[in-house]
C-alpha positions, 0 to 999 in steps of 0.5 A: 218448764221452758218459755217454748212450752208456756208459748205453747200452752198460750196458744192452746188457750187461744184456740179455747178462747177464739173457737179457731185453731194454730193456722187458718189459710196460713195465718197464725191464730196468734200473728192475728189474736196480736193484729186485733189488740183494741177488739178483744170481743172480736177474738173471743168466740162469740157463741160462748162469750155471748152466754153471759157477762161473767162468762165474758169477763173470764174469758178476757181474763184468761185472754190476757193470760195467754198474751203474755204467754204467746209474748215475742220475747222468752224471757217476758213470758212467765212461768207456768207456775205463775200461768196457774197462779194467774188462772186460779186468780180469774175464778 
């Protein structure tokens, strides 16, 4: 699967992860999931992290899955193959 469909894919997870969708009033949902990098509590939606400390923790997990593949650069993103590995590997 190219990088551009992993990038894709890292988005869609995103908007799983944040309640909010690819554009918002013209800024890209991934410009600022990356602007607020230190708050990783502030970017997940909160009427589903707030459900449960494990639900919590899993989302962060797969947050930090979709940041590597929504990553600047192609050649840093994985594959998707290696996109489910790491997903399997959260449960």
């Amino acid at each position: 699967m190219a990088a551009g469909n992993v990038y894709s894919f890292g988005v869609i997870l995103l908007e799983l992860l944040t309640g909010k969708p690819a554009v918002t009033d013209g800024m890209e949902l991934v410009k600022w999931v990356l602007s607020n990098p230190t708050n990783q509590d502030y970017i997940l939606d909160f009427n589903v992290s707030r459900t449960s400390e494990a639900i919590r923790n899993h989302m962060l997990a797969i947050l930090n899955i979709a940041l590597v593949c929504v990553s600047t650069s192609p050649e840093a993103r994985p594959t998707m193959k290696s996109v489910l590995e790491m997903l399997l590997n959260t449960r």
